[in-house]
C-alpha positions as CSV (number, residue, x, y, z in Angstrom):
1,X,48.3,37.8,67.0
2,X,48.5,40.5,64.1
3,X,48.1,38.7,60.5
4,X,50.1,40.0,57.6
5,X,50.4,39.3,53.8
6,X,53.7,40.6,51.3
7,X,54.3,39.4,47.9
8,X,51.1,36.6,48.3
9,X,53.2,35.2,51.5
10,X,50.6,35.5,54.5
11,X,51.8,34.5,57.7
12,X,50.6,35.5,61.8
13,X,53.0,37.5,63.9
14,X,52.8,38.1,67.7
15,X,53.5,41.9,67.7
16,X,54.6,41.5,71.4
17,X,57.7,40.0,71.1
18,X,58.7,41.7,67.7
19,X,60.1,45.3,66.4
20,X,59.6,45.6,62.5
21,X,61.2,48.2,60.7
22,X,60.2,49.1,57.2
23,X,63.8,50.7,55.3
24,X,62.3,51.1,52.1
25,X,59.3,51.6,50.0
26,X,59.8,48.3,48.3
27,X,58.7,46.8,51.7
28,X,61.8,44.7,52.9
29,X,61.2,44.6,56.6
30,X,64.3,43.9,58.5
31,X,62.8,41.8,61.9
32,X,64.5,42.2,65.3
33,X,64.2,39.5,67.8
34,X,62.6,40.4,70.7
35,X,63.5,38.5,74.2
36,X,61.3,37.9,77.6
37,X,63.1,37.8,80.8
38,X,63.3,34.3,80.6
39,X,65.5,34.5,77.6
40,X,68.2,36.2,79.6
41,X,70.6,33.5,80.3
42,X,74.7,33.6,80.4
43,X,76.3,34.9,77.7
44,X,73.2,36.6,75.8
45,X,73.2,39.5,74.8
46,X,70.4,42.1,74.2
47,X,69.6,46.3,74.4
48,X,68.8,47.6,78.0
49,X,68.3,51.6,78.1
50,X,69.3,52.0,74.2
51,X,72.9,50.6,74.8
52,X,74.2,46.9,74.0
53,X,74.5,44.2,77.3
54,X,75.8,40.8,78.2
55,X,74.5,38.3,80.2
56,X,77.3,37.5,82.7
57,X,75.6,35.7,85.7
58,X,71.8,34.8,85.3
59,X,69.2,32.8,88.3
60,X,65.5,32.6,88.5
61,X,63.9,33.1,92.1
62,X,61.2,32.4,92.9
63,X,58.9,33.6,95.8
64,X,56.1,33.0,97.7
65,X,53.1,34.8,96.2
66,X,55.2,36.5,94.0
67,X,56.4,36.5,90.6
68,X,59.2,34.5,89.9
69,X,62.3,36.9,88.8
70,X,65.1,36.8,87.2
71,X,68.6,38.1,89.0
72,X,71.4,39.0,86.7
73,X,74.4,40.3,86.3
74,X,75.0,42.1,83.3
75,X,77.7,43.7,81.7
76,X,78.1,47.2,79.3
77,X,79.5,46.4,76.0
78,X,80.3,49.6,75.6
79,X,82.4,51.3,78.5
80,X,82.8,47.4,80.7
81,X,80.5,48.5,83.7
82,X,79.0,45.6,85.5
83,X,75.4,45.7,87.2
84,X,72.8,43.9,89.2
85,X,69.2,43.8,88.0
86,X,66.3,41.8,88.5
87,X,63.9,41.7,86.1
88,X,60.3,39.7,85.6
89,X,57.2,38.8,83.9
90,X,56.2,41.7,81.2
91,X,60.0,42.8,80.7
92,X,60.7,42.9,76.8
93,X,64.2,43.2,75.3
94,X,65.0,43.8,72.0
95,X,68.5,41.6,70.6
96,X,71.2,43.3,70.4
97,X,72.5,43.0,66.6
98,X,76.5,42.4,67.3
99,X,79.1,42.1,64.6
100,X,82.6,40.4,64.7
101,X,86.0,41.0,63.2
102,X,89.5,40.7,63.0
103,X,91.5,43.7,64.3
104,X,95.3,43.9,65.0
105,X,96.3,45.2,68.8
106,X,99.0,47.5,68.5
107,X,100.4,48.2,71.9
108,X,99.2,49.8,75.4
109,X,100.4,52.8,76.9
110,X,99.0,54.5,80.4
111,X,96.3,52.4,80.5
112,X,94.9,52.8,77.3
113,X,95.3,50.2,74.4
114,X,95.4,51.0,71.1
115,X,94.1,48.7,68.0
116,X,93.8,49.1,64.4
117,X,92.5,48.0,61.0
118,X,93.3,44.1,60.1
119,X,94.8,45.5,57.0
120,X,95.1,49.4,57.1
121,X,97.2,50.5,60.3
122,X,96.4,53.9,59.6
123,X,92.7,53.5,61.0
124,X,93.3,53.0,64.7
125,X,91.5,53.5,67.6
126,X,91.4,53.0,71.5
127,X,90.2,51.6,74.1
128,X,90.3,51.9,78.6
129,X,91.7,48.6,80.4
130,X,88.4,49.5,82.1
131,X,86.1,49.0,78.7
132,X,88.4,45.8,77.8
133,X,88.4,44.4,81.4
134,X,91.3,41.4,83.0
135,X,91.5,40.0,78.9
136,X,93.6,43.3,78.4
137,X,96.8,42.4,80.0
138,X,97.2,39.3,77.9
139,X,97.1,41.3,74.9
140,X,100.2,40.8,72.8
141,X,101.5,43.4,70.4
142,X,100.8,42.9,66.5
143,X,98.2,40.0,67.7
144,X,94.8,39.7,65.8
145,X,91.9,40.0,68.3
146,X,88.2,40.1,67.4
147,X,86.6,44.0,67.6
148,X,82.3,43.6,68.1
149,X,80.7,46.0,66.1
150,X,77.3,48.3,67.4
151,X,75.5,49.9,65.1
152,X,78.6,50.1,62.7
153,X,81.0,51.1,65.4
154,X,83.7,49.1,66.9
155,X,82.6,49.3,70.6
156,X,84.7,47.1,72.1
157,X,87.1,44.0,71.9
158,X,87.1,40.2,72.3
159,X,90.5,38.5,73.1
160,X,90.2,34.8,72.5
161,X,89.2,32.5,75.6
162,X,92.8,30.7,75.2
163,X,96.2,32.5,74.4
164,X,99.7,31.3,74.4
165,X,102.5,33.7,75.9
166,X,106.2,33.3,76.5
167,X,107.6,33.8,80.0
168,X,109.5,36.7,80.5
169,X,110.8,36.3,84.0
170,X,110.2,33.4,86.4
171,X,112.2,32.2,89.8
172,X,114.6,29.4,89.0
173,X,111.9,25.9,87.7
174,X,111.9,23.2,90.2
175,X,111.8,19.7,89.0
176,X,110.2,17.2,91.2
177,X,106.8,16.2,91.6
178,X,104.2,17.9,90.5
179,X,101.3,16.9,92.0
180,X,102.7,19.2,95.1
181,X,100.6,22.1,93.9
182,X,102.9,25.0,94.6
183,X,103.0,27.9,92.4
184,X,105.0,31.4,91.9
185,X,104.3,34.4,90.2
186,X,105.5,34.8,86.6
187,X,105.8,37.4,84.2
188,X,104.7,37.4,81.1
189,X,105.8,39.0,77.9
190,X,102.4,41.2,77.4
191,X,104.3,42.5,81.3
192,X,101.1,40.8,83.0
193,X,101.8,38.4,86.3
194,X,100.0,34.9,86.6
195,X,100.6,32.4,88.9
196,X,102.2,29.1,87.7
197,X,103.2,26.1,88.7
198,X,107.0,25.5,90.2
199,X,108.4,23.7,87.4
200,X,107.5,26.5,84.8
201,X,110.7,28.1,83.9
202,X,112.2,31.6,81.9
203,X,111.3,31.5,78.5
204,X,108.8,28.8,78.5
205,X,105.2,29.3,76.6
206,X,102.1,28.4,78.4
207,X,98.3,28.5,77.4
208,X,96.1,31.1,79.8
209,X,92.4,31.3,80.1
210,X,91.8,34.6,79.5
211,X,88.4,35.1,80.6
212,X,89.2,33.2,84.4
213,X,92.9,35.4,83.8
214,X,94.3,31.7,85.0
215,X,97.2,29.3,83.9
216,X,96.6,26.1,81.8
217,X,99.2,24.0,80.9
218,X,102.7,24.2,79.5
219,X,102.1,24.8,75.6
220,X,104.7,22.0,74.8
221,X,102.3,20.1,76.7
């Protein structure tokens, strides 16, 4: 435990688990979390090999005369490549410093899908459906998504968990029960295909879980 005193203000810091910077000469020190392996659970995100990483899938094993580890599934932030790693006692991680905001998705062409400024559609920029992932093809034109921010870059983008689309063709809707549990496939207007239910009908709007890439209800619902 290191001991420190700024400005009178004396306090203990355990150098281990923390990566001070000093920006100025006027000594403001800007503080970066550091995490263990135990810290990485679903959904956290931290830097592994100088780039920025999410949590997807996280479980600790544990082994006979060994030490317990941790297996994950992680994802890039940056280009959407997903791996497995283990990791254990001793492994430090620094948290990754993420920044939201709204940006407008313009439209997708060839695979790539094209976004701008909130405000200013003159600043625009791209991403793969490989960077964005399945959220892509419920993208809807002139829509405000969220872009995360690296280091003052927009590295990639976050659709919300639940949209609502229009359907833009369907088979003919069949009324009836509907604890029968059939479905069809459906287009939607953002031109992706989903599986609903038998009663859902041209031109209806439904709610879709965009992460699971799944139907929800009928929006009138």
């Amino acid at each position: 435990m290191d001991e420190f005193e700024i400005y009178n203000l004396k306090f203990e810091i355990n150098l281990k688990y923390l990566n001070i910077k000093i920006l100025n000469s006027n000594f403001k020190l800007k503080i970066h979390k550091m995490l263990t392996h135990t810290d990485l659970k679903k959904g956290t995100q931290f830097i592994y090999e100088n780039q920025p990483w999410e949590v997807i899938e996280a479980l600790l094993v544990k082994m006979a005369q060994r030490r317990p580890v941790i297996q994950t599934k992680i994802k890039n932030l940056i280009n959407g490549s997903v791996q497995e790693k283990n990791f254990q006692q001793g492994d430090v991680f620094q948290e990754a410093e993420l920044v939201k905001k709204n940006i407008k998705f313009l439209y997708s062409n060839k695979g790539q899908y094209f976004f701008s400024e909130e405000n200013d559609p003159s600043k625009r920029f791209s991403f793969t459906e490989d960077q964005l992932g399945k959220q892509a093809k419920f993208f809807k034109p002139n829509s405000l998504v969220q872009g995360i921010i690296f280091q003052e870059k927009i590295i990639n983008v976050i659709s919300p968990i639940k949209v609502q689309l229009k359907i833009k063709e369907a088979p003919p809707g069949i009324k009836g029960d509907r604890a029968q549990g059939g479905t069809k496939a459906a287009i939607l207007e953002s031109g992706a295909e989903i599986q609903v239910p038998l009663f859902i009908e041209e031109g209806d709007i439904i709610e879709i879980n965009t992460e699971l890439g799944e139907y929800v209800k009928r929006a009138s619902e």
